[in-house]
N, C-alpha and C positions, 0 to 999 in steps of 0.2 A: 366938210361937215354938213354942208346945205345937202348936198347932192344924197348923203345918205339917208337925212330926212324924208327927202324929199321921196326916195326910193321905198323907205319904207311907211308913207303916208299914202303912197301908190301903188300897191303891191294889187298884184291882181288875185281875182276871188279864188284861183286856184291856189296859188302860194298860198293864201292865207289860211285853205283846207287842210294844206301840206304841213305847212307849220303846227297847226293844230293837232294831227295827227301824230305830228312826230313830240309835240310837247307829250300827250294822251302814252307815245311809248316811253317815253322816259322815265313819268310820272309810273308806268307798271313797272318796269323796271325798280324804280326808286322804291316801290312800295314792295316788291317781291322779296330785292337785299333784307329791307328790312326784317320780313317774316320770317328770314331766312335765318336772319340775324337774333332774332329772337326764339328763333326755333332752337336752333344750335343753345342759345345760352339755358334754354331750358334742359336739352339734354343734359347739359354739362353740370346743371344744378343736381340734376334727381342723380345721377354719377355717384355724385359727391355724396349727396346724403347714402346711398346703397351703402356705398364705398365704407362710411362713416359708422353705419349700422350691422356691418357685414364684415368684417373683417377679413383682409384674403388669409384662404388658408396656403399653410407652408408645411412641406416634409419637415420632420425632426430633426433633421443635418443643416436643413438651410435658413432655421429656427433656431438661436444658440439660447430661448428661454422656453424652448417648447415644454406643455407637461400633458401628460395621457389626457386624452380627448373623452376619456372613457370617466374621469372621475370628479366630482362637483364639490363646492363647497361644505362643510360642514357645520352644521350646527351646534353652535356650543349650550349648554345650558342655560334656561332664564338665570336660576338659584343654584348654588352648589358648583363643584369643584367636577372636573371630567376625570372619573378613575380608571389609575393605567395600573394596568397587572404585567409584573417583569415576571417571565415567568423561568424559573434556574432549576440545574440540578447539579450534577458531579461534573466539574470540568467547565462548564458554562463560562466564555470567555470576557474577561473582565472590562473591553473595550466595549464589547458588543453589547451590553444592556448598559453599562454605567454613561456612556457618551449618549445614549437617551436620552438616560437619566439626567441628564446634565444641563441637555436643551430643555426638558418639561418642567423643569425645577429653577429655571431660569425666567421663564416667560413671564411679562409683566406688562398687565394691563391698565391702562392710563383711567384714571378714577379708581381704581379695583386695587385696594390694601393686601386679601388673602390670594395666594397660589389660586392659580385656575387652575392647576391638576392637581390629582390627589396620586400621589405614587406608593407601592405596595410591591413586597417580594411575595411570590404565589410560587409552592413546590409540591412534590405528593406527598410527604410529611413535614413535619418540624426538626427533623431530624437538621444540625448544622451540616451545609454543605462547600466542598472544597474547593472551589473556583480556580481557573489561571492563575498560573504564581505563588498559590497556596493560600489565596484568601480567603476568610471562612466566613461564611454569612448565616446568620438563622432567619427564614424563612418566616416575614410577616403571618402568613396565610398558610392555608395545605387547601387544595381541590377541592378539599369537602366545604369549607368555613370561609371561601374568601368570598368578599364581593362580589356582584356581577360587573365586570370592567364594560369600558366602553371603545379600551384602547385597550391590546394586547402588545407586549414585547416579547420575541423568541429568540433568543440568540442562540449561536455556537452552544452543543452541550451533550452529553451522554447520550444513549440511544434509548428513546421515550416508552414507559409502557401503556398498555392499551388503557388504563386506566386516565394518562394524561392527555392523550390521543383526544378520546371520550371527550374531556375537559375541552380542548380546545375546540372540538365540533361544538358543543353544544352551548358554549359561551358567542363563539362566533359568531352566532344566528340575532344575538342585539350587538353585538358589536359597533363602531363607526368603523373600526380599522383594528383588523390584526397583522401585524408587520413582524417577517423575520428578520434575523440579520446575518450575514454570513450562512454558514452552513446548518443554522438556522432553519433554513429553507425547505431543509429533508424533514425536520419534525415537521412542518409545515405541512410540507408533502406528501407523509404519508398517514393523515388526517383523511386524503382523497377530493381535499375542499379544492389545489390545485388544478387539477384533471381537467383539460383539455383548456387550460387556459395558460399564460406566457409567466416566464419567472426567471429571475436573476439568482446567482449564490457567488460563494468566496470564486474567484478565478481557479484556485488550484482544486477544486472541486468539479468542474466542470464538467469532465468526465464522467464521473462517478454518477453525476447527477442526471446527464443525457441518459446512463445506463439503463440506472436505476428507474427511472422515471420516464420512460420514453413519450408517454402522453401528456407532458409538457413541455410545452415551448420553450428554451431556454436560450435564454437571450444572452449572448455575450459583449459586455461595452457597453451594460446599462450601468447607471449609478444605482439603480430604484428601479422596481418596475406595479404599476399600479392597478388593479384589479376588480372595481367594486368597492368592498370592505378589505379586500387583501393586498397585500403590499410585501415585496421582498427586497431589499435590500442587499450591495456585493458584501466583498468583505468590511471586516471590523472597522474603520472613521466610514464607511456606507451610511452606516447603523444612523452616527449623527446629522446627516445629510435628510432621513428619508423623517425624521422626527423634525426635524426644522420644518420640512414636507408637510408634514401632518399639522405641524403650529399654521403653518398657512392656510392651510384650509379651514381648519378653524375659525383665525382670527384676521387670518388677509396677510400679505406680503409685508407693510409694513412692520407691523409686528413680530415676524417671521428673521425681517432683516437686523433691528433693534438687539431680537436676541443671540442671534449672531455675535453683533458688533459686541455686545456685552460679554460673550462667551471669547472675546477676541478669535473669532474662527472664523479665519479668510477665505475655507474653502465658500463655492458660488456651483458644487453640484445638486445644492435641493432646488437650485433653478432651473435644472437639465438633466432631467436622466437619462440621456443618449452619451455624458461626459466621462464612462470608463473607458472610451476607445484605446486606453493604453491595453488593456486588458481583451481586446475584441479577438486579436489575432496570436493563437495559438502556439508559445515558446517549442522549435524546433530541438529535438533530444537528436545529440551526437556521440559519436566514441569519444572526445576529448571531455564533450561538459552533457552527461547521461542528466534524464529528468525521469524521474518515478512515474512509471504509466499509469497509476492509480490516484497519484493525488496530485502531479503535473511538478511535483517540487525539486530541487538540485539534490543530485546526492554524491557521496563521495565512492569512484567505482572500487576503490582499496579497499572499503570497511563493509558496503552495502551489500546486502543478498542479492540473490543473482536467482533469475531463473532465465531457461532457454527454450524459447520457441519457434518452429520453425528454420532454424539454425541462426537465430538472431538473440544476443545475449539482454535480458531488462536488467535495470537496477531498481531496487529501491528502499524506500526512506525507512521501514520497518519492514520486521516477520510480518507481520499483520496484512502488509500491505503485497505481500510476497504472497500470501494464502488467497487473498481478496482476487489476485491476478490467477493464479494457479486456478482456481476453481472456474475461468471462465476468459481465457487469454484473448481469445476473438473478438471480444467483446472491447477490450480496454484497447489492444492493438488496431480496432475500428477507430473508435473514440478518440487517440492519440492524432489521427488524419480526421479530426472532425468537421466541419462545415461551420462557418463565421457566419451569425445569425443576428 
C-alpha cells in the first residue's frame, strides 16, 4: 500500500499530463453517451406523439373495422327529429326497407325521451301498394306532399318512373344520405347521381348491373359501399347493416352498438364493409347445377327455358329473364366470366 502512495504522490509531470488528458477523454465520452442518450429518447418521444396523432393507415383486408375514408361524421339536428323517407312502390321487398326501419325506430339517446328519427312511407301516389309476400301498405306521403327527408331509403322495387327519378335527384341535393338496398341500386342508378363512382347491389344482380351500368364501379364483397351522401347497400339484412352505418355517423359507435344489442342483431358488418366476401367470387354454372345468366340464380334445367348460344345451352329462372338474354347474349355470356372487384 506504501509503495503505491508513494507512486502516486511521485508521478512525474508527464504522467500527470497523461492522466489528465485521458480523464478530459472519458469525461467527452461520458458527456457524448449522454447526448446521445438523450437524443435517441427525444426521437423516441416525438415517434410516439406522431404515432399517437396519426394513426397508420391500413388496406381494408388488413383492417377488420375499416370504413370509407371518403365519408365523415354527421350532424344530427340541434331541435327535432332527422326525417327518413322509405321510399316503396309495387313489389318493394319487405326486408329491404323494414330492417331499416327497425334500426331508426329503435335508436335511443341517453337524456333524449322522443325518437331522433322521424320515419315516413313516400310513393308517387296514395294509391295502396303490394309489397313482398303480399303486404299492403298505404303510402304516408306521395312525391308531391312529402317532407324534404334528410335520409332516403330505396329498396328492391318495381321499375321507377321518371317522375320518381326526378324525386330522388332533387331531394338528394339536402340530403345527409340517400341509401339503396339490394337492387335497390338500379333505381338509384338510373337517377345518373351514381356515374362514375363505385356501388354495391343484391349478388345475384351483379351482372345485370355491370351491364347495365357500365360507368359504375361495382364492387363485389362489399357489405355497404359509401359515397359522399350516397350509400348502397348488398342484398336484403345489407339494408340493416348500412342503417346501423348511418346511426353511427350520426350519433357515434356507441350508440350505433346499443342499438344493435337491443335489436339483438349479432351481425358486426356496419363495422366492415369489405365483409360480403362470401359473395366476391362469382358461383360457377355447370350442366349438372345451370345458374340463370341473367340474375346469377339456380334453376331447375327440367322445367327452365332454354335458350342456345353459340352452341351452348342457358337456363333460366323466368320468360322475362330468357327475353332479357335473348336481346343481347354477349353481353350476359361476358358478364357470367366477370372480374372480382
Amino acid at each position: 500500500m506504501m509503495i503505491v502512495v508513494i507512486a502516486a504522490t511521485n508521478m512525474s509531470s508527464e504522467n500527470r499530463i497523461m492522466n489528465a488528458r485521458t480523464i478530459n477523454k472519458i469525461e467527452f465520452v461520458c458527456r457524448a453517451a449522454r447526448f446521445g442518450f438523450l437524443l435517441a429518447l427525444g426521437v423516441l418521444t416525438l415517434t410516439a406523439l406522431f404515432t399517437t396523432a396519426a394513426p397508420i393507415k391500413t388496406d381494408e383486408h388488413s383492417n377488420p373495422n375499416a370504413v370509407a375514408a371518403d365519408t365523415a361524421s354527421l350532424k344530427p339536428p340541434d331541435n327535432g327529429q332527422i326525417p327518413v323517407a322509405f321510399l316503396i312502390s309495387d313489389g318493394a321487398v319487405v326486408i329491404d326497407f323494414c330492417g331499416p326501419w327497425e334500426v331508426f325506430q329503435d335508436v335511443m339517446i341517453p337524456g333524449r325521451q322522443d325518437m331522433p328519427f322521424r320515419l315516413y312511407t313516400v310513393a308517387e301516389t296514395k294509391k295502396p301498394i303490394r309489397t313482398s309476400g303480399g303486404m299492403q301498405i298505404v303510402p304516408d306521403y306521395t312525391i308531391q306532399n312529402a317532407p324534404p327527408p334528410k335520409v332516403i331509403v330505396i329498396p328492391a322495387q318495381s321499375r321507377p318512373s321518371p317522375a320518381v327519378l326526378e324525386w330522388i335527384t332533387k331531394s338528394s341535393k339536402t340530403t345527409d344520405v340517400t341509401m339503396s338496398v339490394c337492387t335497390g341500386a338500379f333505381v338509384l342508378a338510373k337517377t345518373g347521381l351514381l356515374s362514375g363512382k363505385s356501388a354495391t347491389t343484391y349478388h345475384g344482380a351483379f351482372g345485370r348491373f355491370a351491364i347495365e351500368f357500365p360507368d359504375i364501379q361495382l364492387k363485389r364483397g362489399a357489405r355497404f359501399v359509401e359515397n359522399g351522401n350516397l350509400a348502397t347497400a348488398g342484398g336484403l339484412s345489407s339494408g340493416i347493416d348500412l342503417a346501423l352505418r348511418v346511426v353511427e355517423r350520426y350519433y357515434g359507435r356507441e350508440v350505433a352498438r346499443k342499438t344493435a344489442y337491443n335489436m339483438e342483431y349479432q351481425g358486426e358488418g356496419w363495422m366492415n364493409p369489405d365483409s360480403n366476401q362470401a359473395y366476391a367470387v362469382m358461383p360457377v354454372s355447370t350442366a349438372e347445377h345451370p345458374l340463370c345468366p341473367v340474375c346469377g340464380m339456380d334453376v331447375d334445367p327440367k322445367t327452365a327455358p332454354t335458350s342456345v348460344f353459340k352452341g351452348t345451352t342457358y337456363y333460366f329462372c323466368s320468360d322475362d329473364d330468357k327475353k332479357t338474354f335473348d336481346a343481347g347474349p354477349e353481353k350476359y355470356v361476358s358478364a357470367t366470366a366477370g372480374k372480382i372487384q
